[in-house]
N, C-alpha and C positions, 0 to 999 in steps of 0.2 A: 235784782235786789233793790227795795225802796228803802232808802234811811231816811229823806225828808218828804215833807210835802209836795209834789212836784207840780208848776205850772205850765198849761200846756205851752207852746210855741213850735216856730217852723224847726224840722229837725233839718241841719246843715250836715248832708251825710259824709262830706268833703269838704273840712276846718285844719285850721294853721295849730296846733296845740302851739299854744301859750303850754384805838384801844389801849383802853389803858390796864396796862401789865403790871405788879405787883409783887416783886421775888425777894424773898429774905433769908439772904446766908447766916444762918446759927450757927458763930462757932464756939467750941467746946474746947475742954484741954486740950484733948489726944485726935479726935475728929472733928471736921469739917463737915456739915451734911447740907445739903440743900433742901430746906423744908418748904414746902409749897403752903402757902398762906391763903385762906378764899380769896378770890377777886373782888375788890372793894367795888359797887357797884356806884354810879353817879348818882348821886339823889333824885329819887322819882315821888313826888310828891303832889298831889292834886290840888295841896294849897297852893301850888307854883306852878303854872303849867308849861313856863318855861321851862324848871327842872324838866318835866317831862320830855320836852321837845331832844335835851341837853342831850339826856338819857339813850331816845331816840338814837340820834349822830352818835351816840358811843357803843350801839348796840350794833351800829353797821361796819363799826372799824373804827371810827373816830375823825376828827377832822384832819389830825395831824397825822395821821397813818396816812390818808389820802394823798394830805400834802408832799406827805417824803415818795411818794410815787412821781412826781412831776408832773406825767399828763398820761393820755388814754386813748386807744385808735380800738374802733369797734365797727361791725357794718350792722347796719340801720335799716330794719325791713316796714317801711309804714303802710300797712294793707286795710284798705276801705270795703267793705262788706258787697260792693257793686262789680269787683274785682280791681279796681284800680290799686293802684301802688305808685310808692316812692322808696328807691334802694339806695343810699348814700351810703361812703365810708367817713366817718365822720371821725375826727381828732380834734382834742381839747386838751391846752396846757394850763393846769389850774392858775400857776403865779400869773395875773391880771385876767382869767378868766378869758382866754385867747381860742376862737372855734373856730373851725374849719371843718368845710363840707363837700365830696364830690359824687354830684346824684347821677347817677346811671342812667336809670328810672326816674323820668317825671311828669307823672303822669294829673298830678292831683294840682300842687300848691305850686311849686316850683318850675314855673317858665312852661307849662304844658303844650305851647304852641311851638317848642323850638326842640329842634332835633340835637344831640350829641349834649357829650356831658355841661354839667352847670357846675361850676365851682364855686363856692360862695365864702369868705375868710372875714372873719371878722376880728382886727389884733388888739380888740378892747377898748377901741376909741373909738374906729371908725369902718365901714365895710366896706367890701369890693368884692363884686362879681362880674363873674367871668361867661363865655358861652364857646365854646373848641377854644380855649386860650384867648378872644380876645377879650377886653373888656366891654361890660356892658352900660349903658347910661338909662336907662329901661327904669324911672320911676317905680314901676310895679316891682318887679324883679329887684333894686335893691331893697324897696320896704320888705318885700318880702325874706328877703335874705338877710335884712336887720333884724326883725322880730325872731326869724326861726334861728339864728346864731346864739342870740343871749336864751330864745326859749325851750331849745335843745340840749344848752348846757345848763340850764335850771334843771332842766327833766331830770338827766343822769346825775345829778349832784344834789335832788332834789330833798333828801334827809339830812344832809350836812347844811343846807341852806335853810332850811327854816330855822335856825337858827341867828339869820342875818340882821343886820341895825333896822328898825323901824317896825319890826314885827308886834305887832299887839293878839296879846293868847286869852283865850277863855275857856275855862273847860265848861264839857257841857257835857256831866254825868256819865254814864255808863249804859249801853245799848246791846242788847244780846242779839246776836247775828248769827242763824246758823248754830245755836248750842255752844257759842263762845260767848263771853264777855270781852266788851271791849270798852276801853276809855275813849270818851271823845272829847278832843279838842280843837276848838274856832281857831281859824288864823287869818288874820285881814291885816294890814297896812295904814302905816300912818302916810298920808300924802304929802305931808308935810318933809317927810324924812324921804321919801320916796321919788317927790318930784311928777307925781302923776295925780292924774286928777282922777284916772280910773283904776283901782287897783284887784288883780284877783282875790278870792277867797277861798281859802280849804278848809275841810272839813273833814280832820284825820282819824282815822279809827285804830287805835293801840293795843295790839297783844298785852297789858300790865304782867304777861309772864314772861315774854319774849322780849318787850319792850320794842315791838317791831311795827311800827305801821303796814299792817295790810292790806289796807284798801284807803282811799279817800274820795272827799267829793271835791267839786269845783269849780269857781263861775271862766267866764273865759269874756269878758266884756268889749276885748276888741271886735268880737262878731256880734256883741250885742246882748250876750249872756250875761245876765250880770248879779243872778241867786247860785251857788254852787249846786245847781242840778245836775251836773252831767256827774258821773262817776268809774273811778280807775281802780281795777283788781290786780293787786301786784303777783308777780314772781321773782325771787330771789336766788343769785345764786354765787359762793363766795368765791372770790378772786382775789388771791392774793392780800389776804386778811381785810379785805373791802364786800360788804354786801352789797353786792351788786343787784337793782332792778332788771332782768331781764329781757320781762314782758309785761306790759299793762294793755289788759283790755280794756275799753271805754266803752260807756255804753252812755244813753240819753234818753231824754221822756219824748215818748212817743205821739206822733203828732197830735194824738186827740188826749192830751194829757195821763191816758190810762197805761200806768205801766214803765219798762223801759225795752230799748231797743238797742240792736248794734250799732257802733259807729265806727272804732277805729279797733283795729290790733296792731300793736306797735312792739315788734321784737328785737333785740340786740344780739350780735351774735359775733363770736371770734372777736373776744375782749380781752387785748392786751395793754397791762399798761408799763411805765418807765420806758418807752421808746426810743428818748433823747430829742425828741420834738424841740427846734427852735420857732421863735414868728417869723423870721427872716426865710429860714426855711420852707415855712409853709407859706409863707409870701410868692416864693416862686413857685412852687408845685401846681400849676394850673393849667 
């Protein structure tokens, strides 16, 4: 699937990826009834494409539905088209955005030269990684265990965050895909708000019936990407009044610019969430 104009470049086939409820009791002399009232929807409006966004977060459960869950333990299947993989069980406590990760499997991004698990914890301030329990001091391994803590728990939290401080939105019309209509909306970063001099870009494509992002694109500039060429097709699926992403495939332009090609499949699976996760606790779990 082409949404933009795509330029060619080297394809990196092995990359780091960077409700609200409404009830009105009527009562009457003699009875009491419970009359169901439509569901007032969030304003979705194209002059605002923020609405839009808002819309979005409330069409997957909402922010605060997520919230009253606490946190989320799910295993994590990251398979590279060449056969390689990365299997982590991963847990995330939303209050400060707290992630935690132990990979099985790592075969790609995470410490590939080192046998036995890798544990990597990040309690929202600062990281630490592990390799069989001890700690590691391995420059590489914690960069890498820095970006993939915050850009993991972006991924699965990735509808309720585009709503975050510094977002600047722009719509950009209507594109039919497949015999659907979809709304498009730009999402890029103030750097200012942000703190980064390089910041991604998406480029979401909206069910206007479902209010669901389907698909989007993406730049990924820590490897040098830096036009949202690459692109992710979602799957959904509801957990406990939360839509849940299950699976995105990615895919990317192919070396000689013509086209696109595979790159990653990224599955979730055995998503449970309110665990009672502490950071302390998952401080020690390594």
């Amino acid at each position: 699937m082409k949404h933009l104009k795509l330029i060619p470049l080297l394809i990196i086939t092995a990359f780091v990826i960077t409700g609200v409820f409404f009830s009105c009791n009527n009562a009457e002399k003699t009875v009491t009834e419970n009359i169901e009232e439509p569901v007032e929807k969030v304003l979705y409006d194209i002059a605002s494409p923020k609405s839009m966004l808002l819309a979005v977060s409330e069409a997957c459960g909402g922010i605060d539905k997520l919230k009253s869950l606490n946190d989320v333990e799910f295993d994590y299947h990251y398979l590279s088209p060449d056969g390689k993989k990365e299997i982590s069980k991963e847990r995330y406590i939303f209050d400060n955005e707290i992630s935690w990760a132990r990979y099985s499997v790592h075969q790609l991004n995470v410490s590939p030269d080192l046998e036995g698990d890798i544990v990597q914890f990040y309690d929202g301030e600062s990281i630490t990684v592990y390799h069989n329990g001890q700690a590691l001091n391995d420059s590489t391994a914690i960069g890498t265990g820095q970006f993939l803590r915050q850009a993991n728990y972006m991924w699965f939290n990735m509808m309720f965050k585009l709503n975050d401080p510094g977002i600047i939105y722009k719509y950009g019309g209507q594109e039919e895909i497949e015999g659907t209509k979809y709304d498009v909306v730009n999402v890029a970063y103030d750097p200012e708000v942000t703190g980064k001099k390089q910041n991604d870009i998406f480029v979401v494509y909206i069910n206007p019936e479902t209010r669901m992002v389907e698909s989007f694109d993406f730049s990924l500039p820590v490897w040098g990407i830096m036009e949202p060429v690459l692109h992710a097709q979602l799957t959904y699926e509801e957990i406990d009044g939360i839509m849940v992403i299950t699976r995105r495939i990615m895919t990317g332009p192919a070396p000689d610019g013509n086209g696109m090609v595979p790159m990653l499949d990224q599955q979730l699976k055995n998503i449970r969430f309110n665990n009672g996760f502490t950071a302390s606790q998952l401080r020690q779990d390594i």
